[in-house]
N, C-alpha and C positions, 0 to 999 in steps of 0.2 A: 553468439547463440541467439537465436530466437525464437519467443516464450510465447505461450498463447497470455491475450490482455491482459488475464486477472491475476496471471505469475508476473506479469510484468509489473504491476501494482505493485505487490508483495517485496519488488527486489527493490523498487524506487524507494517506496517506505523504508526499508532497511539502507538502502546509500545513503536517502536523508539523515538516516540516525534518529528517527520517528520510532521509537523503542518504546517510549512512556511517554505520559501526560503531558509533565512538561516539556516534550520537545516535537510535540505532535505538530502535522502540517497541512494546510488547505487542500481543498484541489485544485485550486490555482495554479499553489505552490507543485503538484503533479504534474498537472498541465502542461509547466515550461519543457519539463523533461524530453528531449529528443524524442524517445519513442514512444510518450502519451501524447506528444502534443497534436492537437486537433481530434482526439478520438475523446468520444463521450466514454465517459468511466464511471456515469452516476451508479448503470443497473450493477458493475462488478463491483462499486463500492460496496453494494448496499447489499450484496450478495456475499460478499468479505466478513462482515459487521455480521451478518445472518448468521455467519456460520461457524462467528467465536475466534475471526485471525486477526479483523480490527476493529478497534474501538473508536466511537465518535465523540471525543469531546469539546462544545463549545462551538461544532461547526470544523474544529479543528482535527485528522486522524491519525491512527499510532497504531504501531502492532501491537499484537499481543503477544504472550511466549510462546502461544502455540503457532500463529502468524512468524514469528520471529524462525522460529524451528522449520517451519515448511518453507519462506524462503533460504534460506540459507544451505537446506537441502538438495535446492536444485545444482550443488555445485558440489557434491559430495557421492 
């Protein structure tokens, strides 16, 4: 399947298991992923975080449960 960028965020975060604080991950760590790698993801981060699916802490990011719930939807 393929998702337009900012679902594709949302399912990366979810494979990582980026669920809460502590297990939160860079964009870096997005970055390497097959299908973000080489595509800017600053404006969907920051447009994820706007709109309550992820949270930024530390530089570090995580979903949220409501983030959590709309990726996971896409397979349902």
């Amino acid at each position: 399947m393929v998702f337009p960028l900012i679902e594709e965020i949302l399912i990366m975060l979810s494979n990582l298991g980026a669920v809460e604080e502590d297990r939160a991950v860079t964009k870096d760590a997005l970055n390497q992923s097959e299908k973000l790698r080489g595509k800017s993801i600053d404006e969907d981060v920051k447009r994820l975080i706007e709109t309550g699916y992820v949270k930024d802490h530390n530089g570090r990011l995580y979903l949220t449960k409501a983030g959590l719930f709309r990726a996971l939807s896409r397979f349902s």
